[in-house]
C-alpha positions as a Markdown table, in Angstrom:
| # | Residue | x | y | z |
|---|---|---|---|---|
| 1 | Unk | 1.2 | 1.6 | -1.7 |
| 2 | Unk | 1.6 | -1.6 | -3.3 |
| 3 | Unk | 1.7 | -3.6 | -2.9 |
| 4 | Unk | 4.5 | -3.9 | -2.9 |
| 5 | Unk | 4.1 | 0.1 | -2.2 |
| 6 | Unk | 6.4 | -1.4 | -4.9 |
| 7 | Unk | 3.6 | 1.0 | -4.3 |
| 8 | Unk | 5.6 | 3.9 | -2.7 |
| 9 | Unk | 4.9 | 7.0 | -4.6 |
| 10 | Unk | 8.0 | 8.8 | -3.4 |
| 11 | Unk | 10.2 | 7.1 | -0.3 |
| 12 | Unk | 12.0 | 8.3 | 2.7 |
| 13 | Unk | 13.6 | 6.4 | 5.5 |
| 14 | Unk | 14.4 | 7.8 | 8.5 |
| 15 | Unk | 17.4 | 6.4 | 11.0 |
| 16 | Unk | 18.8 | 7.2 | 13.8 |
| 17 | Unk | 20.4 | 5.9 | 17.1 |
| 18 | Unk | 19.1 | 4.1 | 20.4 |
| 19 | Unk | 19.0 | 3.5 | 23.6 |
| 20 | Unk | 20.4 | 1.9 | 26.6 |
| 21 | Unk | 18.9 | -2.1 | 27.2 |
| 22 | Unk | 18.8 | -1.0 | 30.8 |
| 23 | Unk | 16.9 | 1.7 | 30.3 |
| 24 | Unk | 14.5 | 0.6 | 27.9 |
| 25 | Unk | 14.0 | -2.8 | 28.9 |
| 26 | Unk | 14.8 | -3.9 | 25.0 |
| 27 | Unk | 16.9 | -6.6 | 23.9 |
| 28 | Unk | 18.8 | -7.3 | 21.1 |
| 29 | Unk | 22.4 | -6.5 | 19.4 |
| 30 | Unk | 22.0 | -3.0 | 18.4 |
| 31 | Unk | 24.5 | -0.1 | 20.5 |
| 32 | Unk | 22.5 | 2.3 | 23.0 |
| 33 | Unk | 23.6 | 5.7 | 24.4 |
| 34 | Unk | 20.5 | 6.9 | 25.7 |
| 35 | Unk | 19.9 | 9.7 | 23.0 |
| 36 | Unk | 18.3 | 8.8 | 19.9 |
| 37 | Unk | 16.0 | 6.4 | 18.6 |
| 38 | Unk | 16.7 | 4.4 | 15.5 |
| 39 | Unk | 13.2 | 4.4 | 13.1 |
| 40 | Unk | 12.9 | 3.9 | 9.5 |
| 41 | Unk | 10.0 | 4.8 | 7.5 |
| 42 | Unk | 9.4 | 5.3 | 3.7 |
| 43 | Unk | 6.8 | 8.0 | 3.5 |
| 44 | Unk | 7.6 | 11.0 | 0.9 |
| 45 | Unk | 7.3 | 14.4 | 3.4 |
| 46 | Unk | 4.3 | 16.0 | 1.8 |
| 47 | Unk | 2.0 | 12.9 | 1.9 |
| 48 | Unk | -0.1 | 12.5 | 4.6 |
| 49 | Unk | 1.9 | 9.9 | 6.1 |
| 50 | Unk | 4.7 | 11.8 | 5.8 |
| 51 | Unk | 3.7 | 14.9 | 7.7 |
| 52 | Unk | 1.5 | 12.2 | 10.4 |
| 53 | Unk | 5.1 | 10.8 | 11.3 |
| 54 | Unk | 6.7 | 13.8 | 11.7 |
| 55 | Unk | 4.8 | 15.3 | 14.4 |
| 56 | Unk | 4.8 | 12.0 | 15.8 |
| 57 | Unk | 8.0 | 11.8 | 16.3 |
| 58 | Unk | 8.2 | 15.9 | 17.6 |
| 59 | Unk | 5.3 | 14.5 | 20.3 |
| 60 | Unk | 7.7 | 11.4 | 21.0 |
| 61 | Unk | 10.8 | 13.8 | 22.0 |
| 62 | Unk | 8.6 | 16.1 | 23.7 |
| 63 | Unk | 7.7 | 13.1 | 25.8 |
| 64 | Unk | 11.1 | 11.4 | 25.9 |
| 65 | Unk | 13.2 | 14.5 | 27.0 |
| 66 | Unk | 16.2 | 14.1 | 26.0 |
| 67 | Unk | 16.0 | 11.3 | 23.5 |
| 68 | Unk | 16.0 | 12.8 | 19.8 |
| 69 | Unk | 15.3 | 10.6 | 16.1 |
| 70 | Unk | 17.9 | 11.0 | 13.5 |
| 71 | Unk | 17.4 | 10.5 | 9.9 |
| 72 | Unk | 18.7 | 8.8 | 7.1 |
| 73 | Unk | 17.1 | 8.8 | 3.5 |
| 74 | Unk | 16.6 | 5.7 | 1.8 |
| 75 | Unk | 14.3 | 4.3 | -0.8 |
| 76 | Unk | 11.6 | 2.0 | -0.8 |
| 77 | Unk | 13.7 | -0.6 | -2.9 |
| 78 | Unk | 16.8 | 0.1 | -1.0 |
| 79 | Unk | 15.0 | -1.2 | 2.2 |
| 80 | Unk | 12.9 | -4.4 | 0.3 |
| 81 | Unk | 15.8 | -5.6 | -1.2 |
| 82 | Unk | 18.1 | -5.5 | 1.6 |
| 83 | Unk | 15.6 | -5.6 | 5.1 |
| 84 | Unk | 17.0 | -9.4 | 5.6 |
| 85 | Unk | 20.4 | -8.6 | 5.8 |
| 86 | Unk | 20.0 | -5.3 | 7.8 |
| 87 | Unk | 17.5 | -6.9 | 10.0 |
| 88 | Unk | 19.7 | -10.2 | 11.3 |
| 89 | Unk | 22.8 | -7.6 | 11.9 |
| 90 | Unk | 23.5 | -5.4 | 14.7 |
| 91 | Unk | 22.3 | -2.7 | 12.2 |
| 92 | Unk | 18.7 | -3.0 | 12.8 |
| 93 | Unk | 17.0 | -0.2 | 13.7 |
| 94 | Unk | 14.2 | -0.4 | 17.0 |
| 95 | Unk | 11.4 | 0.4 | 14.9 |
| 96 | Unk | 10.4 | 1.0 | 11.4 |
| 97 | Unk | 7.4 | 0.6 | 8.5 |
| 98 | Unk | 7.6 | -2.4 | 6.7 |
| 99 | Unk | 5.3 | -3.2 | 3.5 |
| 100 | Unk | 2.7 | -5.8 | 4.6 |
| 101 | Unk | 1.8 | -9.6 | 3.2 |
| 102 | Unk | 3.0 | -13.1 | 3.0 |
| 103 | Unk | 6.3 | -12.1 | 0.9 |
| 104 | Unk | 7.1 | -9.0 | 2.9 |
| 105 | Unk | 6.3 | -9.3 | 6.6 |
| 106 | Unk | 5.5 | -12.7 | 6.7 |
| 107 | Unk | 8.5 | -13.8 | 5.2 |
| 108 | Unk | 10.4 | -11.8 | 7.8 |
| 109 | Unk | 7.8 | -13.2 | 10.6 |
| 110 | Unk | 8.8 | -16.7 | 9.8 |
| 111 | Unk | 12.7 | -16.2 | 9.6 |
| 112 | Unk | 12.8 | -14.9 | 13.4 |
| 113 | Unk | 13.7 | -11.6 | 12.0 |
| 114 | Unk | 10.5 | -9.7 | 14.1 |
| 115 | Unk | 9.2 | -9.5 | 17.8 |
| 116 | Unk | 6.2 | -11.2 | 18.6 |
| 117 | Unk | 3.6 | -8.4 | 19.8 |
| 118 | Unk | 1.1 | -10.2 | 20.8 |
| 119 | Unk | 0.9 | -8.9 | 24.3 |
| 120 | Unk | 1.6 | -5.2 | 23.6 |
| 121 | Unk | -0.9 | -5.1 | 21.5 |
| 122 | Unk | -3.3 | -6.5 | 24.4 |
| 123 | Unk | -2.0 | -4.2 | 26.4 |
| 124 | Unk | -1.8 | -1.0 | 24.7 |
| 125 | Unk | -4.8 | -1.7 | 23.1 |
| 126 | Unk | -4.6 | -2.1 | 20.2 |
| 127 | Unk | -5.9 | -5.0 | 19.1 |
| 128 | Unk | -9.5 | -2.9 | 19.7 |
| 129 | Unk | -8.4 | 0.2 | 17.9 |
| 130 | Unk | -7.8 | -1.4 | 14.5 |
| 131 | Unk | -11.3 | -3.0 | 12.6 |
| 132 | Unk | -10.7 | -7.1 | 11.6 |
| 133 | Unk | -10.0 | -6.3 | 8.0 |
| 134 | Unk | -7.4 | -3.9 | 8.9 |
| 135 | Unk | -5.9 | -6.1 | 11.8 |
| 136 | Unk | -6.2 | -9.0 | 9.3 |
| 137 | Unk | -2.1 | -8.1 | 8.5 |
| 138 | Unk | -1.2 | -7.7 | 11.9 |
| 139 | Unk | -1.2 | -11.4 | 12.1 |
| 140 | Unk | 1.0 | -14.3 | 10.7 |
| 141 | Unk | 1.0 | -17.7 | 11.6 |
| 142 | Unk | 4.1 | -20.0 | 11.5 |
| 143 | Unk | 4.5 | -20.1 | 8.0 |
| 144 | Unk | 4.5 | -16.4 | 7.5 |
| 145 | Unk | 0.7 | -16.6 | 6.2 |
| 146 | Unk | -1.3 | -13.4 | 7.8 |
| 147 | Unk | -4.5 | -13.7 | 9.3 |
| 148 | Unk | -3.5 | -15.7 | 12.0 |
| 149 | Unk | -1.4 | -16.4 | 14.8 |
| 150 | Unk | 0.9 | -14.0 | 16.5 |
| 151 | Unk | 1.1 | -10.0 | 16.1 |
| 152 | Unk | 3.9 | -9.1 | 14.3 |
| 153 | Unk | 3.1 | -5.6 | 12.9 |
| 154 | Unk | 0.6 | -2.3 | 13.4 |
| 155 | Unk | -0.7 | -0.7 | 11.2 |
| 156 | Unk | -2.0 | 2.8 | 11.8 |
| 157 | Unk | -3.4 | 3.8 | 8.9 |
| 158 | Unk | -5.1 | 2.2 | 5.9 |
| 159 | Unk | -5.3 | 2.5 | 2.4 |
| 160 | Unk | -7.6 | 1.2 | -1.0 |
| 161 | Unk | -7.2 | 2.2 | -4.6 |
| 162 | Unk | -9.8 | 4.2 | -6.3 |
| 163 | Unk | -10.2 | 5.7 | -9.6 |
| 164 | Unk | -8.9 | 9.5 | -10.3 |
| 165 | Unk | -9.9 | 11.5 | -12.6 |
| 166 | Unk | -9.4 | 15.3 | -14.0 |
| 167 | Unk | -12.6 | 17.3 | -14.0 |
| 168 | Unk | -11.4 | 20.0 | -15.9 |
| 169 | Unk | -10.6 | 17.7 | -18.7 |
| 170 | Unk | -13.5 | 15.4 | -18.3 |
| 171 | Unk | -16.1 | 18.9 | -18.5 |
| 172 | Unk | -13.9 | 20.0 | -21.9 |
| 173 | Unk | -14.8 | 16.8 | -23.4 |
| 174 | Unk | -18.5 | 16.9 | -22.1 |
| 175 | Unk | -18.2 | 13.8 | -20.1 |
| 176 | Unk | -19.8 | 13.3 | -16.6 |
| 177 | Unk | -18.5 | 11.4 | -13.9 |
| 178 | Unk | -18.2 | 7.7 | -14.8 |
| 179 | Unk | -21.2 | 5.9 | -13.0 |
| 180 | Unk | -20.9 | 2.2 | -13.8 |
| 181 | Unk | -18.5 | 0.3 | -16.0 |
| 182 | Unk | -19.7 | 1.0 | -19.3 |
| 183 | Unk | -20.0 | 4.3 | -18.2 |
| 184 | Unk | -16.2 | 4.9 | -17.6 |
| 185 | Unk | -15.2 | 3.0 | -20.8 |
| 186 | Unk | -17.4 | 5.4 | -22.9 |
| 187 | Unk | -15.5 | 8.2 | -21.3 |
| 188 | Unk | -12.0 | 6.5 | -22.6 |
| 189 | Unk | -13.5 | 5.9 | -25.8 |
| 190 | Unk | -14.6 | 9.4 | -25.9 |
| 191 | Unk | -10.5 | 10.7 | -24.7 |
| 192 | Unk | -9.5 | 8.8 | -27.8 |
| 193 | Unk | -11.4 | 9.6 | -30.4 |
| 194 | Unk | -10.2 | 13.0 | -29.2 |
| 195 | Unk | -6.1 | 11.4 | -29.7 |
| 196 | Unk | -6.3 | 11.8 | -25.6 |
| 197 | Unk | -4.7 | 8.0 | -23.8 |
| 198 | Unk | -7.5 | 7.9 | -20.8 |
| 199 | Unk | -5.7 | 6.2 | -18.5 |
| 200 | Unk | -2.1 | 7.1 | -16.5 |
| 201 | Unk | 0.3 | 3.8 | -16.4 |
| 202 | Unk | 2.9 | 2.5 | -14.8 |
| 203 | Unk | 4.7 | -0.7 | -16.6 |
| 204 | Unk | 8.0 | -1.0 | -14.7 |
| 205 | Unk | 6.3 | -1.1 | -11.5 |
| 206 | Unk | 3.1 | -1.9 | -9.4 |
| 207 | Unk | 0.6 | 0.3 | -11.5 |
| 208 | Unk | -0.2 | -2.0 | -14.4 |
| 209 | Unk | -1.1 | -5.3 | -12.3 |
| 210 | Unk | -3.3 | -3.7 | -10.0 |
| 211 | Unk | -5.1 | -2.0 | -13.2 |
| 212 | Unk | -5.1 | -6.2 | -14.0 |
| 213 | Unk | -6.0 | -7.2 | -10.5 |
| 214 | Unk | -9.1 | -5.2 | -10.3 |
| 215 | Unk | -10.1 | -6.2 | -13.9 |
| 216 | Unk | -10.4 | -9.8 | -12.0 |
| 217 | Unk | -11.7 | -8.7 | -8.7 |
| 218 | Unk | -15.0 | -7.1 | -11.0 |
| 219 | Unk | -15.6 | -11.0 | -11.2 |
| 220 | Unk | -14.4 | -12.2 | -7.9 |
| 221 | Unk | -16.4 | -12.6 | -4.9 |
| 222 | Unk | -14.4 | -13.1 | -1.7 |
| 223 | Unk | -13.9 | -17.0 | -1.5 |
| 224 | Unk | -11.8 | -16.1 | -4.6 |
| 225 | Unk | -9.7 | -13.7 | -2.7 |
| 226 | Unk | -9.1 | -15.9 | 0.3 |
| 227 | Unk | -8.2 | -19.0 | -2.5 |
| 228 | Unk | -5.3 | -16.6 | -3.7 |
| 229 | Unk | -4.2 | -14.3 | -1.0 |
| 230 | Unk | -4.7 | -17.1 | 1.8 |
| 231 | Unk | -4.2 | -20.8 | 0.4 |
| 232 | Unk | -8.1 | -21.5 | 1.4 |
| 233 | Unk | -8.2 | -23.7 | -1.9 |
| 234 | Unk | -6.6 | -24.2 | -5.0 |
| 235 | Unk | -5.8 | -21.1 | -8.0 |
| 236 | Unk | -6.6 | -21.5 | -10.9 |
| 237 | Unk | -5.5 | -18.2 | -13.5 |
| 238 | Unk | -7.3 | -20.0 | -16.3 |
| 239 | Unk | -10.7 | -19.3 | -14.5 |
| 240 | Unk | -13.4 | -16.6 | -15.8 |
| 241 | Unk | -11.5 | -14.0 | -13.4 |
| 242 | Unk | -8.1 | -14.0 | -14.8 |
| 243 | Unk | -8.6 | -14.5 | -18.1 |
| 244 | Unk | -11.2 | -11.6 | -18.3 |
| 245 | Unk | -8.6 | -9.4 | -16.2 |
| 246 | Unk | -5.8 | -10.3 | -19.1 |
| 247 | Unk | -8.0 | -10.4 | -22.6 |
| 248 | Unk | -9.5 | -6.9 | -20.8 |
| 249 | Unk | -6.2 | -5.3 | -20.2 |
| 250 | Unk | -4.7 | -6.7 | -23.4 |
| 251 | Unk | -7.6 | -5.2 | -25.3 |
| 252 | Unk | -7.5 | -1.6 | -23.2 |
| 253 | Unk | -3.6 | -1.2 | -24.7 |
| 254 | Unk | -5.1 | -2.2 | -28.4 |
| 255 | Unk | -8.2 | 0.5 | -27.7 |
| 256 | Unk | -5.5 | 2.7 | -27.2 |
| 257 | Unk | -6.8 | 3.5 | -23.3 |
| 258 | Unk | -3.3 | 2.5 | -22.1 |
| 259 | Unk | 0.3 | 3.6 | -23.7 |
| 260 | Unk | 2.6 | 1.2 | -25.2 |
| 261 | Unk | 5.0 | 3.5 | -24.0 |
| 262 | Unk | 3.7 | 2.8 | -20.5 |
| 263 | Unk | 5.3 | -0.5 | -20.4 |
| 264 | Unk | 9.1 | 1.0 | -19.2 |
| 265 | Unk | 6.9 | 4.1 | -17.1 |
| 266 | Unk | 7.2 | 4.2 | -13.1 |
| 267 | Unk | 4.4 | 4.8 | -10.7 |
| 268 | Unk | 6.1 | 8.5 | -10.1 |
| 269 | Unk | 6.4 | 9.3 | -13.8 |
| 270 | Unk | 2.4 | 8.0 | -13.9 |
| 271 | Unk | 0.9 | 10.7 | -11.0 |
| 272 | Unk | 3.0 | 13.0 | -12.4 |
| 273 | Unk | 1.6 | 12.6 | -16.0 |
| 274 | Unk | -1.9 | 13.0 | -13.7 |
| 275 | Unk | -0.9 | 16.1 | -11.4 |
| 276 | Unk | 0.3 | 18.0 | -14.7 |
| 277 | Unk | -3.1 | 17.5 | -16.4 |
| 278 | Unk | -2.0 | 15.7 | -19.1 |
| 279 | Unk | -3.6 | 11.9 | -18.2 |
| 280 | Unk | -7.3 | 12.5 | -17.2 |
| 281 | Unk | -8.1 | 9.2 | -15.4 |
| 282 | Unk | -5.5 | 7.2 | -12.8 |
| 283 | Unk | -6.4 | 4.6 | -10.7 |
| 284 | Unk | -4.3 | 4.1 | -7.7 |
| 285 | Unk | -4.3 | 4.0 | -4.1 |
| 286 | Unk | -5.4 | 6.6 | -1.2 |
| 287 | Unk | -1.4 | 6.8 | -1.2 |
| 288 | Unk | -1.6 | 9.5 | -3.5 |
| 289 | Unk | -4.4 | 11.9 | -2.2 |
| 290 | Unk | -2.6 | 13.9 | -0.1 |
| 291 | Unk | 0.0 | 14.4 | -3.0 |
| 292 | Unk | -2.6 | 15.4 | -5.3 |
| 293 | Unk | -4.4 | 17.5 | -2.9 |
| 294 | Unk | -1.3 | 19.6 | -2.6 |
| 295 | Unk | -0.1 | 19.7 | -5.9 |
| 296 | Unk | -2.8 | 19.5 | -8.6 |
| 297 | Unk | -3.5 | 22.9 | -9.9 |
| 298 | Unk | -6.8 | 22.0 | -11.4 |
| 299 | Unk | -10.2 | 20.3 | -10.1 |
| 300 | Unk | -10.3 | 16.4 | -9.5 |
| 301 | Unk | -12.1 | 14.0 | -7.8 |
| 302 | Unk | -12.5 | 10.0 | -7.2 |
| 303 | Unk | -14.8 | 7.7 | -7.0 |
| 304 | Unk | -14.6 | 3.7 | -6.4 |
| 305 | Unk | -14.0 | 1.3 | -9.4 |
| 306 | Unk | -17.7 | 0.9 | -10.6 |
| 307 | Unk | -19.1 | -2.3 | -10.9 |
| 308 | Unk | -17.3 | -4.1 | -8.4 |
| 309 | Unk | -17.7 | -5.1 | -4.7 |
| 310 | Unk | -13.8 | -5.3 | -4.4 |
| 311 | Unk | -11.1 | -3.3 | -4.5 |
| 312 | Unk | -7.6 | -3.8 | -3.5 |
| 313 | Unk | -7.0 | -2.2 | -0.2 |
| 314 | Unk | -6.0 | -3.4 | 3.0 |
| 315 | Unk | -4.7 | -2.0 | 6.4 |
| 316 | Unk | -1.7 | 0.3 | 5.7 |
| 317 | Unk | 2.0 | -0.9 | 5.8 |
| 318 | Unk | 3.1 | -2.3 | 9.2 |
| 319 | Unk | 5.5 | -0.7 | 12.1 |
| 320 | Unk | 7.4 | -3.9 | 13.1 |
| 321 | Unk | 10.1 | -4.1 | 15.7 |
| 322 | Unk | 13.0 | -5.9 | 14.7 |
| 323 | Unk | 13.9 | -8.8 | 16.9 |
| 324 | Unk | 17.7 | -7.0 | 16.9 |
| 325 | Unk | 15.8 | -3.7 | 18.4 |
| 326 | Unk | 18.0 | -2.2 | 21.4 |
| 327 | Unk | 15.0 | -0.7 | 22.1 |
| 328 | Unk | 11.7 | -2.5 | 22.2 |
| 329 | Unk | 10.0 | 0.1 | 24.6 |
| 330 | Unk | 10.7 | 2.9 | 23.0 |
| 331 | Unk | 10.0 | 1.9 | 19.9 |
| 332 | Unk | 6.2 | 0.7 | 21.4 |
| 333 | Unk | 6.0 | 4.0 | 22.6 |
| 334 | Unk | 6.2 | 5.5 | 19.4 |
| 335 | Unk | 4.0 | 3.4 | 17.8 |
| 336 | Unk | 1.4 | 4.1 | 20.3 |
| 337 | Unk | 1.6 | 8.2 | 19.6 |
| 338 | Unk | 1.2 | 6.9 | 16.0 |
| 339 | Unk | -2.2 | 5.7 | 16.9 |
| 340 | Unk | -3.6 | 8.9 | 19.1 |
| 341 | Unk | -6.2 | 10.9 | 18.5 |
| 342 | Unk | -4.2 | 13.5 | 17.6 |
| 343 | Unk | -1.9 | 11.9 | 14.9 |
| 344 | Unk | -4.7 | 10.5 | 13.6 |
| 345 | Unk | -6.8 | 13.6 | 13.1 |
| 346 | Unk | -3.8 | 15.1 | 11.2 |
| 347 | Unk | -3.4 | 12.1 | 9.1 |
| 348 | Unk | -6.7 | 12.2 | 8.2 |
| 349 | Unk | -7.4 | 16.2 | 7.4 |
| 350 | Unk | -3.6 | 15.9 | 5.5 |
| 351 | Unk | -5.4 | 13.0 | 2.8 |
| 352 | Unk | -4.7 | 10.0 | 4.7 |
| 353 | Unk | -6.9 | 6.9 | 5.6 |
| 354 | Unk | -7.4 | 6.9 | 9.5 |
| 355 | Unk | -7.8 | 4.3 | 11.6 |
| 356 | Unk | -8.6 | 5.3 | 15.3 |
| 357 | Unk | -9.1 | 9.3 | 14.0 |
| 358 | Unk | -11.9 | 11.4 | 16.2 |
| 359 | Unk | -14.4 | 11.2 | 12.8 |
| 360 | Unk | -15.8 | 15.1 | 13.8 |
| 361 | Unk | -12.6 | 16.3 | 13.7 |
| 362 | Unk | -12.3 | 15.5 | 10.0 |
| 363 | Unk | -12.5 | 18.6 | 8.2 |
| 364 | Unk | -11.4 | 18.7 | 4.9 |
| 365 | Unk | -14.6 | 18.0 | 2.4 |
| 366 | Unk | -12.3 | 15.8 | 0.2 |
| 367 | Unk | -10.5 | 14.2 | 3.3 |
| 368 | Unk | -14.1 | 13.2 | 4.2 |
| 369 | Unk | -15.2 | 11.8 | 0.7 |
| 370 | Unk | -11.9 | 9.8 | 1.0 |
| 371 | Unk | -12.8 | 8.3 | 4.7 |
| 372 | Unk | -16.4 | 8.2 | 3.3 |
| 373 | Unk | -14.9 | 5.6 | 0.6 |
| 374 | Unk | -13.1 | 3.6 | 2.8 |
| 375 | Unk | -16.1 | 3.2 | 5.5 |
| 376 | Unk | -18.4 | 1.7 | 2.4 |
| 377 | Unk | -15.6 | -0.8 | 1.5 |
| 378 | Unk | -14.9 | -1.4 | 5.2 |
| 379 | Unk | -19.1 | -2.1 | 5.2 |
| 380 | Unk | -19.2 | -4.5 | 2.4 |
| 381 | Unk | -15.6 | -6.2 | 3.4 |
| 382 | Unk | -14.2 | -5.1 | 0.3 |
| 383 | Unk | -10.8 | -4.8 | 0.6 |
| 384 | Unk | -8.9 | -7.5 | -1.7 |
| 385 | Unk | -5.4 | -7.2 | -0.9 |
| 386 | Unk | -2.8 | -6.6 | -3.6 |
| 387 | Unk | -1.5 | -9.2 | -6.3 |
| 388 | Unk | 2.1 | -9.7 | -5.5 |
| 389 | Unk | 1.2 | -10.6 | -1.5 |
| 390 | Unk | 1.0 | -14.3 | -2.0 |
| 391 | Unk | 4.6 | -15.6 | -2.5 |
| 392 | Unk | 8.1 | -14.2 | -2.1 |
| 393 | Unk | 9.2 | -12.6 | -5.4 |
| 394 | Unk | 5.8 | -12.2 | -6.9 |
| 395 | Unk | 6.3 | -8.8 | -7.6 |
| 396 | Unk | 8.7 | -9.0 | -9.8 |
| 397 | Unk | 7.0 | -11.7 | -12.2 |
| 398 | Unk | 4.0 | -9.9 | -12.2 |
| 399 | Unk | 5.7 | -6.8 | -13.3 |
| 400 | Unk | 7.6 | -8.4 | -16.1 |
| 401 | Unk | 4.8 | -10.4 | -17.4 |
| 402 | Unk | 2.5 | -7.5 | -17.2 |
| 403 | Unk | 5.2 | -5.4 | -19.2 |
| 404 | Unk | 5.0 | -8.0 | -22.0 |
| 405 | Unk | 1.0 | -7.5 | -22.3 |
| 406 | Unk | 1.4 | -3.8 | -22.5 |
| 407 | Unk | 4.0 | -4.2 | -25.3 |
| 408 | Unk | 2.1 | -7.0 | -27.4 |
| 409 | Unk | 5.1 | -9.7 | -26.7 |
| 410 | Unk | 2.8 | -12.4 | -25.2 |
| 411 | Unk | -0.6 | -14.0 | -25.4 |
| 412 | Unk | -2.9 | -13.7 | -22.8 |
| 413 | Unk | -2.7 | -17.7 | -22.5 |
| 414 | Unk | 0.8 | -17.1 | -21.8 |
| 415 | Unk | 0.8 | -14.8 | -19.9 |
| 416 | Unk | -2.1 | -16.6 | -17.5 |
| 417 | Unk | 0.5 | -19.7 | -17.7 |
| 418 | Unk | 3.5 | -18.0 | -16.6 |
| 419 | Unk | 1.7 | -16.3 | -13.6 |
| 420 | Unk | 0.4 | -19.8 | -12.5 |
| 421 | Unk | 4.2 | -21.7 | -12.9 |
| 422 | Unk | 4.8 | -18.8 | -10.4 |
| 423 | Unk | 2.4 | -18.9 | -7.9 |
| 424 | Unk | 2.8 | -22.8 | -7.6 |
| 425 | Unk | 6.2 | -23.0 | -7.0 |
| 426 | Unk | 6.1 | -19.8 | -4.4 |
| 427 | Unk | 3.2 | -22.1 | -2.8 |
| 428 | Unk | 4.9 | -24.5 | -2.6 |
């Protein structure tokens, strides 16, 4: 979800115990007494994710008899801010989801904190389950760029951001389903002139700069996407891209298509606004299909930003084994039932992206327009990444310089200034 899943739409983290070195042919600091399994993961229960994990982890006991996973809530937040610490303790779990990028795995990647798994990956296979651009943040290299270099993560599911929108609302207001880009800013016009705000935000975290981002990526091509997310030439946020992205954005909150009031709003109060029928057009990630398929009361749909090749989207967040693991087999074990058929299958009919799913056993008509998405994006290399993966702490500056667009407290100039200062010194 985010990117950060500063993205996560609701969080969970699940903990438990471990077991013996001996017996599990691990290594690392963490205590063992050969009944539980120690995994975190921040996926609410009724998202696809959420429900995937859980029956992976009822087909990991039944095939571990006598080894049972424990669980310990925990936010999303709780485990960014404090992974660093809790991973280079004896605390650290065996396995557990991490959110993906140079400032988030990679970091970790370069500090020692995670096991190389290079060779499980060869030898599980599955290196040849996962498609290059959803294996592309698998890999760091030894400065914590991905891409390249060793395995330090899996991801078993992926994810892209597409455009919501309420049917019910959109038919009371005669408008059809948004086509190309002047197509979907004639339907916002149309929402307020009718004293409707089109478009659900979220100020105080990831929702606003990837509303930005994609503004930018409608004028990016993918040499521009490599030049930010992987160093492979200089950045410049005074170029055509940016500076459309920010007048754009600044000029959508003047229009009225996004709420001043937005600026202090989180990503949960946003879908919210969009599952009670009240915002008629969110754009977001897969993250929140499942959640919408279960709790929306009225008749949606999505479709994929129009007029863009791009979108931001990558493989999903990573299963990483911390180098303090007791347990390093186990914990490949479980990531291996992550990736069967069987997992996958459920993750996919539940609203979830897929990535080694059985496609015929993919039932659900909306489940397949959402796979359907994803296979075009897949087909034209689409997926863009997210905006705070460059540098450590990236997040943060683009959520507070964001906020000050939404409110009117900065020029776009400045605002394109600040974001550079940022980026160069996390660069460097």
């Amino acid at each position: 979800m985010s990117t950060a899943r500063g993205r996560t739409a609701a969080a969970a983290v699940i903990l438990s115990g471990s077991l013996l070195l001996t017996s599990c042919g691990g290594s690392g600091s963490g205590s063992s007494d050969g009944t539980t399994l120690r995994l975190w993961h921040y996926e609410g229960p009724t998202s696809a994710m959420g429900i995937a994990w859980n029956e992976a982890i009822k087909e990991f006991e039944a095939t571990h008899p006598g080894v049972k996973v424990k669980f310990e809530e925990k936010s999303f937040e709780q485990i960014q801010k404090t992974a660093q610490m809790v991973l280079n303790s004896s605390d650290a779990p065996d396995v557990m989801e991490y959110n993906k990028g140079n400032a988030t795995a990679g970091l970790l990647s370069r500090q020692g904190l995670l096991t190389d798994l290079t060779a499980e990956a060869a030898r599980r296979g599955w290196d040849k389950k996962l498609g290059v651009s959803v294996r592309t943040t698998s890999r760091y290299d030894a400065d914590g760029v991905m891409g390249s270099g060793k395995w330090y993560g899996v991801p078993d599911y992926a994810e892209y951001t597409m455009v919501y929108y309420n049917k019910d609302l959109f038919r009371k207001y005669r408008i059809a389903e948004p086509k190309t880009f002047d197509d979907l800013t004639a339907a916002m016009d149309t929402f307020v002139r009718n004293k409707v705000t089109p478009l659900a935000n979220s100020g105080s975290e990831y929702m606003a700069q990837q509303y930005l981002y994609q503004l930018a990526l409608s004028k990016a091509d993918r040499s521009w996407v490599d030049r930010y997310e992987l160093y492979q030439g200089k950045v410049d946020f005074h170029d055509q891209a940016w500076t459309y992205a920010a007048t754009t954005f600044a000029d959508w909150v003047k229009k009225g298509y996004i709420a001043k009031t937005s600026s202090g709003t989180t990503a949960e109060q946003a879908g919210v606004s969009f599952i009670r029928g009240k915002a008629p057009i969110l754009f977001s990630g897969s993250w929140w299909y499942g959640r919408f398929q279960s709790d929306a009361t009225f008749g949606w749909g999505s479709f994929l930003w129009p007029g863009s090749d791009l979108t931001l989207g990558s493989g999903g967040n990573l299963w990483v084994v911390p180098k303090n693991s007791a347990n390093k087999q186990l914990a490949y074990d479980f990531i291996d039932i992550t990736l069967s058929k069987k997992i996958q299958n459920l993750l996919g009919n539940k609203g979830g992206v897929p990535v080694a799913a059985d496609p015929g056993a993919i039932t659900d008509p909306r489940a397949k327009r959402l796979i359907g998405d994803f296979t075009t994006l897949s087909a034209r290399d689409g997926l863009a990444f997210y905006p705070d993966w460059p540098v450590a702490g990236f997040y943060d500056t683009l959520v507070s310089e964001t906020q000050k667009l939404i409110t009117g407290s900065e020029s776009t100039d400045a605002y394109l200034s600040n974001l550079q200062t940022a980026y160069d010194k996390g660069t460097k």
